[in-house]
DOMARBA-578185 format. One line per 5 residues: number of its first residue (from 1); for each residue x, y, z of N, C-alpha, C, O. Coordinates in Angstrom, 1 decimal. Layout:
// residues N
NUM) X:Y:Z:X:Y:Z:X:Y:Z:X:Y:Z; ...
***
This chain:
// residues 189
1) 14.2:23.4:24.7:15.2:22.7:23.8:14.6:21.3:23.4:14.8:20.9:22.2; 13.9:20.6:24.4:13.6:19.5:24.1:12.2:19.5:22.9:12.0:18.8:21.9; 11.6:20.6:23.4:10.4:20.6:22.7:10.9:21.0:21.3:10.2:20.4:20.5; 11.9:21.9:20.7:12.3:22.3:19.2:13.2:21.3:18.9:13.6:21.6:17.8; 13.7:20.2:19.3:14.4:18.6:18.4:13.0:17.9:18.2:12.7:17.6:17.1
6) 12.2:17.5:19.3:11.1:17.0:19.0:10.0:17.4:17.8:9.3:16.7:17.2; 10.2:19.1:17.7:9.5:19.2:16.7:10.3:18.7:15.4:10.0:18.1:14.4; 10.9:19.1:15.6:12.1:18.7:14.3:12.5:17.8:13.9:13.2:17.8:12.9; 12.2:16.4:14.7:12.2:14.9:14.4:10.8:14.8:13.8:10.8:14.2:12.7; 9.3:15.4:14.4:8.2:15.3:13.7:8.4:16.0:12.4:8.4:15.2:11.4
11) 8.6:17.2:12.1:8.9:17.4:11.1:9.3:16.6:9.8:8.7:16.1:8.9; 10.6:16.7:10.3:11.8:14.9:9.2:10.8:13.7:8.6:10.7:13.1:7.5; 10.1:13.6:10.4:9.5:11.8:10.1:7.8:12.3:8.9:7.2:11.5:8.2; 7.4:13.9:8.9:6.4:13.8:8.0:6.5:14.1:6.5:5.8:13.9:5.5; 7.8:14.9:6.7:8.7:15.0:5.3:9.0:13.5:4.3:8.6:13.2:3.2
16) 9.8:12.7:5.4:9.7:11.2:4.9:8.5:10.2:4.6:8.3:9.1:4.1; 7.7:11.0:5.2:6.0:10.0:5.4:6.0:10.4:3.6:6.0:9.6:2.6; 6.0:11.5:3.7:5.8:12.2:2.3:6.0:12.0:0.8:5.3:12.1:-0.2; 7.8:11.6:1.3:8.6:11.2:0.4:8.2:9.9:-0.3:8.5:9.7:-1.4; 7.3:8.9:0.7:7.5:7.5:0.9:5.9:7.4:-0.4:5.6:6.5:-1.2
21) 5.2:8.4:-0.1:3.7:8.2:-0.3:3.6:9.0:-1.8:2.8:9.0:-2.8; 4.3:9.6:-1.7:4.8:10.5:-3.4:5.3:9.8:-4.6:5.1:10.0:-5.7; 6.2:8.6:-4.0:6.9:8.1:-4.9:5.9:7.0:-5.2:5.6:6.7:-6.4; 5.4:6.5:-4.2:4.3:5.1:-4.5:3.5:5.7:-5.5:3.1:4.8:-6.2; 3.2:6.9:-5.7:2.1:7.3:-6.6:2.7:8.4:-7.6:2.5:9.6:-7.5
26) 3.6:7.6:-8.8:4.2:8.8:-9.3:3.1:9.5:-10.2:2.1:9.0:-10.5; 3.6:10.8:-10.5:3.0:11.5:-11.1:2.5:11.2:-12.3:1.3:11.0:-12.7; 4.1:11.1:-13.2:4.7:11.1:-14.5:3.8:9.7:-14.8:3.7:8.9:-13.8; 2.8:9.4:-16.4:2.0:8.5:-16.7:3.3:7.0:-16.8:4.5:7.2:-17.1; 2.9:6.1:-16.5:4.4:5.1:-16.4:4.1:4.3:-18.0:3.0:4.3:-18.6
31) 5.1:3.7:-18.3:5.3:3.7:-19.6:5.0:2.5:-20.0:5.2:1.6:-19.3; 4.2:2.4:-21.5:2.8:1.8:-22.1:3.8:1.0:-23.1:4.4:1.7:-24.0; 4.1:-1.1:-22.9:4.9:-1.6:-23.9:4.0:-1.4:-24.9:2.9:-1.2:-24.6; 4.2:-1.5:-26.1:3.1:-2.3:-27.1:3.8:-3.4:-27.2:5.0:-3.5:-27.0; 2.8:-4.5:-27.7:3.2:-6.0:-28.0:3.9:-6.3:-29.7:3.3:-5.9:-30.6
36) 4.7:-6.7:-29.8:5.4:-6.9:-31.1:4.8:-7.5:-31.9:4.9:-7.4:-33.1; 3.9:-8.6:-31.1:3.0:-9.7:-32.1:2.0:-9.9:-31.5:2.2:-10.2:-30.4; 0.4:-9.9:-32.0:-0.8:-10.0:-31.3:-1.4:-11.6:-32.6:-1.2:-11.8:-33.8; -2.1:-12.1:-31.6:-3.0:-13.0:-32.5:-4.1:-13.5:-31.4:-3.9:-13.9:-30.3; -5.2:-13.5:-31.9:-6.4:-14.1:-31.8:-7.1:-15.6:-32.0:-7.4:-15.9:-33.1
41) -7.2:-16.4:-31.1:-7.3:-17.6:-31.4:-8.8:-18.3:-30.8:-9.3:-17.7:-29.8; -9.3:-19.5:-31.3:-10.0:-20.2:-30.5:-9.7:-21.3:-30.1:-8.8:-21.9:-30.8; -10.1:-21.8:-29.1:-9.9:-23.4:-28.7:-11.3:-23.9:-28.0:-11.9:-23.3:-27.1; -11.7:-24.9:-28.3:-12.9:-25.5:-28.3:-12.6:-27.3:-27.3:-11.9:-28.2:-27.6; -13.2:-27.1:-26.5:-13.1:-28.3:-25.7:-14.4:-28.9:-25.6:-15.4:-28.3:-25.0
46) -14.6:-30.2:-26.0:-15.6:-31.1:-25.9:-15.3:-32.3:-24.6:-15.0:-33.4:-25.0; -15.5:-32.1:-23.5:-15.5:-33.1:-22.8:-15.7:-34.4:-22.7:-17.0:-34.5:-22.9; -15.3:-35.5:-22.5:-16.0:-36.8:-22.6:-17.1:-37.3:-21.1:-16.8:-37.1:-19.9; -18.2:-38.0:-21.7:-19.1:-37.2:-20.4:-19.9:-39.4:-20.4:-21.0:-39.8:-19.8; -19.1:-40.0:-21.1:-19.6:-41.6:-21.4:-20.2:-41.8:-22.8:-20.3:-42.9:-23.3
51) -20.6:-40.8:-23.4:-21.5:-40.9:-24.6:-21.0:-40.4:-25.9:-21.5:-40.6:-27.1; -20.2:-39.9:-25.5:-19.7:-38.9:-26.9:-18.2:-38.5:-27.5:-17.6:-37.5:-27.9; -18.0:-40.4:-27.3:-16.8:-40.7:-27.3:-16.0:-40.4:-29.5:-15.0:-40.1:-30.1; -17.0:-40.6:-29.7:-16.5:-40.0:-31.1:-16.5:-38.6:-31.5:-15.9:-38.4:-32.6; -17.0:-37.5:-30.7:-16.3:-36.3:-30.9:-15.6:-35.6:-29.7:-15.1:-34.5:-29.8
56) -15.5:-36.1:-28.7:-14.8:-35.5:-27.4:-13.2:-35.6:-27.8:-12.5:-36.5:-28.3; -12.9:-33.5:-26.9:-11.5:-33.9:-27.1:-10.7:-33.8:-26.0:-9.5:-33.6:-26.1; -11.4:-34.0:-24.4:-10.7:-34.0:-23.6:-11.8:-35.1:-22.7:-12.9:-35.5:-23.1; -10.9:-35.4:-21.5:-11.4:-36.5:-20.3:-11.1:-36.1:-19.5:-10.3:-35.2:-19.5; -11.7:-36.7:-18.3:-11.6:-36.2:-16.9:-10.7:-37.8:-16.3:-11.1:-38.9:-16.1
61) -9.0:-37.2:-16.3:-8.3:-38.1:-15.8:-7.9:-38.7:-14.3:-7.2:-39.7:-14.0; -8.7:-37.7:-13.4:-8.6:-37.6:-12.7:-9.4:-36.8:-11.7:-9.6:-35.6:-11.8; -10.1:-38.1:-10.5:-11.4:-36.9:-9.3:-11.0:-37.4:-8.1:-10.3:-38.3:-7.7; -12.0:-36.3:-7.4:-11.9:-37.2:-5.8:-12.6:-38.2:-5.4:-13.8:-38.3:-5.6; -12.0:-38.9:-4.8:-12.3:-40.4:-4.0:-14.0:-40.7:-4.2:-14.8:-40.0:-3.7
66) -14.3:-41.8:-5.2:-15.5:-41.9:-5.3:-16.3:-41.3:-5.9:-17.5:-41.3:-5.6; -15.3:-40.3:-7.4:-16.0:-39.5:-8.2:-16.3:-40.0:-9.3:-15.9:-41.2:-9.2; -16.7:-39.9:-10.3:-17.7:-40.5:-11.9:-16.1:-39.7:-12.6:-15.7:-38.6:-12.3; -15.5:-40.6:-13.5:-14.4:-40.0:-14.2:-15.2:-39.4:-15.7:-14.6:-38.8:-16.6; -17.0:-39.7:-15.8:-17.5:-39.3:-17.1:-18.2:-38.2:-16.3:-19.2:-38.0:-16.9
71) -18.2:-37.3:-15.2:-19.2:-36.5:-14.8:-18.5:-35.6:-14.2:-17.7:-36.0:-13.3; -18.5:-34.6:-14.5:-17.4:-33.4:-13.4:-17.7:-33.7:-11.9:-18.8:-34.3:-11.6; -16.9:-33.3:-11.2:-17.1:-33.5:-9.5:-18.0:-32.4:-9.0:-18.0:-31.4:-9.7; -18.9:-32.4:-7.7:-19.7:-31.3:-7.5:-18.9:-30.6:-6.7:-17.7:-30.9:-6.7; -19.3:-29.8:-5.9:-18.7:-28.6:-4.9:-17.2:-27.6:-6.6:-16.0:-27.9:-6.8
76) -18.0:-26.9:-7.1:-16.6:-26.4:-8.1:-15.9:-27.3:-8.5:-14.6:-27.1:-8.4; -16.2:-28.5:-9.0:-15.4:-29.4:-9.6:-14.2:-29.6:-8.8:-13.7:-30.4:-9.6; -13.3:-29.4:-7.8:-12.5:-29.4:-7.0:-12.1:-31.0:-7.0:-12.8:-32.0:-6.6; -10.8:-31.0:-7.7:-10.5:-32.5:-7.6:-10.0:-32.5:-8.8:-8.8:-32.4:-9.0; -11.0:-32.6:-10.0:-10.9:-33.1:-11.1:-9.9:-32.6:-11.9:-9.7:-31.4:-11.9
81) -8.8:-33.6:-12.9:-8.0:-32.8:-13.7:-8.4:-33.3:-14.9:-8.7:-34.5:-14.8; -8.7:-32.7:-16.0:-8.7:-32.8:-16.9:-7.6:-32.7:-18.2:-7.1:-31.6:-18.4; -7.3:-33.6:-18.9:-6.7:-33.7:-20.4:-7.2:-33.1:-21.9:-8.3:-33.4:-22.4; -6.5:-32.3:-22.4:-7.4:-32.2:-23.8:-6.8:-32.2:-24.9:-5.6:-32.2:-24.7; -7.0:-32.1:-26.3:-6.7:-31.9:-27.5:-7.6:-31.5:-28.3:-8.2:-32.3:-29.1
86) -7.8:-30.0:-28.2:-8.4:-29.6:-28.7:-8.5:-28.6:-30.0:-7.5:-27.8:-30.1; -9.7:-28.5:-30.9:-8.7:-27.8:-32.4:-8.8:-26.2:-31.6:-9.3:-25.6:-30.7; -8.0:-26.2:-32.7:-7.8:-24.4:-32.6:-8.8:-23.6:-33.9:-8.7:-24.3:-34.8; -9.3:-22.9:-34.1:-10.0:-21.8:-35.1:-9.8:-20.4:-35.2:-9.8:-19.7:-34.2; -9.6:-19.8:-36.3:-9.4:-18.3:-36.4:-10.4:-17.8:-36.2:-10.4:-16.6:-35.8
91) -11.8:-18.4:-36.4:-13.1:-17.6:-35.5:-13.6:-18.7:-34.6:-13.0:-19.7:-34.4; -14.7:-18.4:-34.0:-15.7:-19.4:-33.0:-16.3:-20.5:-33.5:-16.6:-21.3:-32.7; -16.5:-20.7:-34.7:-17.3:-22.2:-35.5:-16.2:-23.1:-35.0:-15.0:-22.9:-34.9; -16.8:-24.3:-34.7:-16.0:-25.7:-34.0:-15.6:-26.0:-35.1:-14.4:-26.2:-35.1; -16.4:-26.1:-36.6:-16.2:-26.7:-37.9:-15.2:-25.5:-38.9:-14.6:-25.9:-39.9
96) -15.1:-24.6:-38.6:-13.8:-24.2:-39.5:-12.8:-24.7:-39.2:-12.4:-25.1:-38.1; -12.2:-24.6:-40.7:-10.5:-25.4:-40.7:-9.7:-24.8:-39.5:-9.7:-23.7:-39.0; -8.9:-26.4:-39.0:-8.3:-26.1:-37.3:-6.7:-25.5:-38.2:-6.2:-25.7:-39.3; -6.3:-24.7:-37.1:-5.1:-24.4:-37.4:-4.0:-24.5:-36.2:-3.0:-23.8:-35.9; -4.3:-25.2:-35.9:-3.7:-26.5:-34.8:-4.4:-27.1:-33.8:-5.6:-27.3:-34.1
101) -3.8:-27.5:-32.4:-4.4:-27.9:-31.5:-4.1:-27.7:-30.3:-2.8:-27.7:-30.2; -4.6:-27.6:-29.0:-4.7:-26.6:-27.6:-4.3:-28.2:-27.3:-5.0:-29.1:-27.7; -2.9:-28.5:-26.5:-2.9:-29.4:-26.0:-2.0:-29.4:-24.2:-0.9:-28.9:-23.9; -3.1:-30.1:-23.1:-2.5:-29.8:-21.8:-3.4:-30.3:-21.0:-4.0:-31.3:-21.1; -3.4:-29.5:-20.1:-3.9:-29.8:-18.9:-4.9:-28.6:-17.9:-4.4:-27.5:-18.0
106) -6.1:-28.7:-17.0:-6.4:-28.0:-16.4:-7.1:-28.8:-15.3:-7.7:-29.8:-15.3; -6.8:-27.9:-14.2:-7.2:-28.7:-12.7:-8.3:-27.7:-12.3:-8.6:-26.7:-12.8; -8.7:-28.3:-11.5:-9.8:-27.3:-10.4:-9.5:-27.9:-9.8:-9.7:-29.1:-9.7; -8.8:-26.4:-8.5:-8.1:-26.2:-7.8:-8.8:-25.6:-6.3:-8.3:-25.7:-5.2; -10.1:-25.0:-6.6:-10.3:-24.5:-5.5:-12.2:-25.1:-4.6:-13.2:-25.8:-5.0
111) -12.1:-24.8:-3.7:-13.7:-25.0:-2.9:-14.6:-24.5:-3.0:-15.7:-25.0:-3.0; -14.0:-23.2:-3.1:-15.3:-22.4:-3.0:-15.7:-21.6:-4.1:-16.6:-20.8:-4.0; -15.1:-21.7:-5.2:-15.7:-21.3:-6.1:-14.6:-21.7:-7.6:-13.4:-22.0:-7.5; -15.5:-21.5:-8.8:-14.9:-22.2:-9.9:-13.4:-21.6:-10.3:-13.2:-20.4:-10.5; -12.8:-22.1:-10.3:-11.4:-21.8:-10.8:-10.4:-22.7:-10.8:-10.1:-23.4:-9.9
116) -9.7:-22.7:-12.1:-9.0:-23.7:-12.7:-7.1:-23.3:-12.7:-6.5:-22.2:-12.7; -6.6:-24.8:-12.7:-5.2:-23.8:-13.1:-4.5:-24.6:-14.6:-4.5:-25.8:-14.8; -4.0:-23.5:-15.7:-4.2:-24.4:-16.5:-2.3:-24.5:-17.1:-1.4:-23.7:-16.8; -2.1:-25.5:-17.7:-0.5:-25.2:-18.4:-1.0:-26.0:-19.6:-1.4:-27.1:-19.4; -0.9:-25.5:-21.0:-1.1:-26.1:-22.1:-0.7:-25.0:-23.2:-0.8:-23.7:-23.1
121) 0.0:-26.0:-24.5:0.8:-25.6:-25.7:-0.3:-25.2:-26.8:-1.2:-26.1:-26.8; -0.5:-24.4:-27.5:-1.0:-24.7:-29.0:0.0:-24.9:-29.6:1.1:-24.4:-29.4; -0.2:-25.8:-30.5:0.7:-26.3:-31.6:0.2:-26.0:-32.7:-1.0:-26.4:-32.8; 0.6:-25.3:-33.6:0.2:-24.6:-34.8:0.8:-24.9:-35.9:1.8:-24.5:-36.3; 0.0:-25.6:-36.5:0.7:-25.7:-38.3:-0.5:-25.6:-39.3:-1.4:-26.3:-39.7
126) 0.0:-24.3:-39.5:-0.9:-23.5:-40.6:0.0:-23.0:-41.5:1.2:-23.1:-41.2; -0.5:-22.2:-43.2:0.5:-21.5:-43.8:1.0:-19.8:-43.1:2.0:-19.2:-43.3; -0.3:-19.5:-42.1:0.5:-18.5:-41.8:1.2:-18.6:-40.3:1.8:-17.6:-39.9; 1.1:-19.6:-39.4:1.8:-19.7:-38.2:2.3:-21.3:-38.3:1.6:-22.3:-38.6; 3.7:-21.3:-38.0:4.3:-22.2:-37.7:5.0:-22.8:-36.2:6.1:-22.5:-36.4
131) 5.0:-23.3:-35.1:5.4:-23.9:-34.0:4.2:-23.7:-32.7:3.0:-23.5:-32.6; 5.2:-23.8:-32.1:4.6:-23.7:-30.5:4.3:-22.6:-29.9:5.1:-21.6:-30.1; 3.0:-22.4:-28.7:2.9:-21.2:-27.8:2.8:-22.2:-25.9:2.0:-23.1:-25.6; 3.6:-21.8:-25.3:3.0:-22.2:-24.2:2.2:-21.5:-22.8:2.7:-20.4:-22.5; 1.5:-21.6:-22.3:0.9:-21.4:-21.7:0.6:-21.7:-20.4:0.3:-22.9:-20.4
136) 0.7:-20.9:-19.0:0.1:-21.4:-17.6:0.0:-20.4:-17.1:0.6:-19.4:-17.4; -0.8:-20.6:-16.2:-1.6:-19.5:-15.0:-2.8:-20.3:-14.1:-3.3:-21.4:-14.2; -3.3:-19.2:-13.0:-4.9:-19.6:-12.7:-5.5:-19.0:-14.0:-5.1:-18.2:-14.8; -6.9:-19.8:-13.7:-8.0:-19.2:-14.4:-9.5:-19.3:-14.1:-10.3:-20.2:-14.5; -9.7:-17.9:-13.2:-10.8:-18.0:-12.0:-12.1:-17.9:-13.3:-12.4:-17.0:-14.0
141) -12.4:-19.1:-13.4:-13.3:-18.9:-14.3:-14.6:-17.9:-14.4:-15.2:-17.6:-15.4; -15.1:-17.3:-13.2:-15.8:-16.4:-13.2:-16.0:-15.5:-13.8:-16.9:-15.0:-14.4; -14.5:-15.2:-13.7:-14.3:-13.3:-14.8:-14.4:-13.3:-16.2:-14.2:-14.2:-17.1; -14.7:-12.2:-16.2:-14.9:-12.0:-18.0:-14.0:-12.3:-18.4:-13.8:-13.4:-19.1; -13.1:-11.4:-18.2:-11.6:-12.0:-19.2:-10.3:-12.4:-18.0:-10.2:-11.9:-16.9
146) -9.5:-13.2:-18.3:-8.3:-14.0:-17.5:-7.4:-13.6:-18.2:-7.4:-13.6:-19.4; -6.1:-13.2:-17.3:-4.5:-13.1:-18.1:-3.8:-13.9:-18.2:-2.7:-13.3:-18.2; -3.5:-15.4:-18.4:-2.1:-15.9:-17.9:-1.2:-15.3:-18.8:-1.2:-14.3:-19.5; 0.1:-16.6:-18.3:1.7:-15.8:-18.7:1.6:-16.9:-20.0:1.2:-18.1:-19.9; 2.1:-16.3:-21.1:2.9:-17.0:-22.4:4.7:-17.3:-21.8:5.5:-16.5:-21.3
151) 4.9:-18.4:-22.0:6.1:-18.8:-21.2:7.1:-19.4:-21.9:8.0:-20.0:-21.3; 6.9:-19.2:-23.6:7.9:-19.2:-24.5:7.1:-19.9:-25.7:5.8:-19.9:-25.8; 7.9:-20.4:-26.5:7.6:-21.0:-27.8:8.9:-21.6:-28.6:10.1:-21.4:-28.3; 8.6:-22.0:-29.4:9.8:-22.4:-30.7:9.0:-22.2:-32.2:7.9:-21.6:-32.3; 9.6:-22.6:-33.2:9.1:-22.3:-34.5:9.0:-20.8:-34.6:9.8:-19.9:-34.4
156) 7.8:-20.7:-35.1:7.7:-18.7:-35.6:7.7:-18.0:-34.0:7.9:-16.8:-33.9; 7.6:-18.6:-33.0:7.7:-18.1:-31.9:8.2:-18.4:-30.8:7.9:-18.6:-29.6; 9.2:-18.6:-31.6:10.9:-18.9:-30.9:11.0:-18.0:-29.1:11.1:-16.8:-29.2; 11.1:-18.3:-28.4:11.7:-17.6:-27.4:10.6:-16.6:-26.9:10.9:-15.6:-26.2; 9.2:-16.9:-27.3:8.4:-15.1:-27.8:7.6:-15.4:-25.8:7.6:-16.4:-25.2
161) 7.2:-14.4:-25.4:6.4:-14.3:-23.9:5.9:-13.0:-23.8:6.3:-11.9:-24.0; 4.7:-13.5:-23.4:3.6:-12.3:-23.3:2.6:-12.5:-22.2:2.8:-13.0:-21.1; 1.5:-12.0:-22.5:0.3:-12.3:-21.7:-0.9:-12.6:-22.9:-0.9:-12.0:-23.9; -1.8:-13.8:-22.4:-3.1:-14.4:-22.9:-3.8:-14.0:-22.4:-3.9:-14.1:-21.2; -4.8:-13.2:-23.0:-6.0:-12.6:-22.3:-7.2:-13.9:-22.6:-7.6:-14.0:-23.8
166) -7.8:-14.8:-21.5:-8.8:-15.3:-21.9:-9.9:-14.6:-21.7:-9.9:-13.5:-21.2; -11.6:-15.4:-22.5:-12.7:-15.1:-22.6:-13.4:-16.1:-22.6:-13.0:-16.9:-23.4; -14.1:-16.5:-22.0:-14.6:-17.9:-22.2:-16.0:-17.0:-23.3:-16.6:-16.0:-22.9; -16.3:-17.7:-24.6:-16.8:-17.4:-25.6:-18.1:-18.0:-25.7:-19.0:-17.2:-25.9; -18.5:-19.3:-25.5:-19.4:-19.8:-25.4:-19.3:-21.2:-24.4:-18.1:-21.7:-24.4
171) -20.2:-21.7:-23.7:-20.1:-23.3:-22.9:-21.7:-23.9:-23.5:-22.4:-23.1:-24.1; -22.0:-24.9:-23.5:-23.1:-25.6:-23.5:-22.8:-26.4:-22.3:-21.8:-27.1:-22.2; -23.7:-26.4:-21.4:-23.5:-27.3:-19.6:-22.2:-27.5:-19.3:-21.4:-26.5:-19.6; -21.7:-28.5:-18.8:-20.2:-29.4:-18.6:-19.8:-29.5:-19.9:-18.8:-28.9:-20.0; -20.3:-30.1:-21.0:-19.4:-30.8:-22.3:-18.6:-30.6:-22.7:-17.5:-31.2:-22.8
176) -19.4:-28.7:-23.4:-18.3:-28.0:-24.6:-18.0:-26.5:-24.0:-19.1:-25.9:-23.8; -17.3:-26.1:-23.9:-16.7:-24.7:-23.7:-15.6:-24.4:-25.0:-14.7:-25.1:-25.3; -15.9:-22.9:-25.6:-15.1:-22.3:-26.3:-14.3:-21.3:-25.9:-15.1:-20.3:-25.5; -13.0:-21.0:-25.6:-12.6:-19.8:-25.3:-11.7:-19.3:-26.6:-11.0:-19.8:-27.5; -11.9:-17.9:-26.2:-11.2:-17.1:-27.2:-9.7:-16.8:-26.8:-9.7:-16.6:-25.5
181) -8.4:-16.6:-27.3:-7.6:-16.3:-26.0:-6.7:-15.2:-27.2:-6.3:-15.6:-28.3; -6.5:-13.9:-26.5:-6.0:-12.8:-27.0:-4.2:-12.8:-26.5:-3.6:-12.6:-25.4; -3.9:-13.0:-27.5:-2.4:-13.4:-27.2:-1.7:-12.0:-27.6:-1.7:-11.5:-28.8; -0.8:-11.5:-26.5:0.1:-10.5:-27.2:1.3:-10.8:-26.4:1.6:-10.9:-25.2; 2.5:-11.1:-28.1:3.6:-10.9:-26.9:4.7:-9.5:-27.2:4.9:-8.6:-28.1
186) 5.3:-9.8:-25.9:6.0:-8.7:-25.7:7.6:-8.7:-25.8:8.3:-7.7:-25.7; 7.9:-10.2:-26.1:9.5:-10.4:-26.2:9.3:-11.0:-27.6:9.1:-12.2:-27.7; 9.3:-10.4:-28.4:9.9:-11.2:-29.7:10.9:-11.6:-30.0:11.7:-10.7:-29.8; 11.9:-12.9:-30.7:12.8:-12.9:-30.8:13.3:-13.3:-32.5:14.5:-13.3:-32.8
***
């Protein structure tokens, strides 16, 4: 008697194992939003490094104890926050017409290896985009491409949240970095 409840609780508990490990992995393909509005952007950052104070559009406002505010910090930059204003482009040339400007903030945040956390707006005034996008997340700069969260807007993109797919496009040393950032959102309003 005791041995056929026991089997019968083993039973139950591999039935439930079952249930538990079925559902984690549903079958059915799960369901694919598309984005209501996609746009493609650049932003171009020229650091201020002591010398290149007539085209830099960001500074290092901030390092650790006894760092160069014109020289990124060593160990992964860890410490340093940086400010920027930088233009925006519909392709990669620094010199095509800006169609706004990437304006915020980005830290490096970690020790052991490069990775940034960033929160910053494009502000866009162009004839075909009008207002704000915002922006924050990490961004382990290693990887090919980074997702942060789109975390609203006003103007043509009133209320809008999605995901930013970065790319970092091109860098020259510390100075200048381009990234590309693939914007799709998913709440239009």
């Amino acid at each position: 008697m005791k041995a056929s409840i026991s089997c019968k609780i083993l039973i139950l508990l591999f039935y439930f194992m079952f249930l538990a490990v079925s559902s984690a992995h549903p079958s059915k393909k799960m369901k694919q939003y598309k984005p209501c509005k996609e746009l493609v952007l650049y932003f171009h950052d020229i650091i201020y490094n002591g010398k290149n104070a007539a085209n830099a559009t960001s500074a290092i406002v901030a390092a650790p104890h006894g760092a160069n505010l014109t020289i990124l910090a060593g160990q992964f930059h860890f410490g340093n926050i940086v400010v920027f204003d930088d233009p925006i482009t519909l392709d990669n040339n620094l010199h095509s017409p800006a169609v706004g400007r990437a304006q915020g903030i980005y830290i490096y945040d970690t020790k052991n290896t490069f990775t940034a956390w960033l929160a910053f707006t494009f502000v866009l005034n162009s004839t075909h985009n009008q207002g704000t996008i915002n922006f924050v997340g990490a961004d382990p700069i290693l990887m090919k491409t980074r997702d942060i969260s789109v975390a609203g807007g006003t103007g043509d993109f009133f209320m809008h949240r999605g995901i930013a797919t970065i790319l970092t496009d091109a860098f020259e040393g510390e100075v200048y970095f381009r990234l590309r950032v693939d914007v799709k959102f998913y709440e239009c309003w």
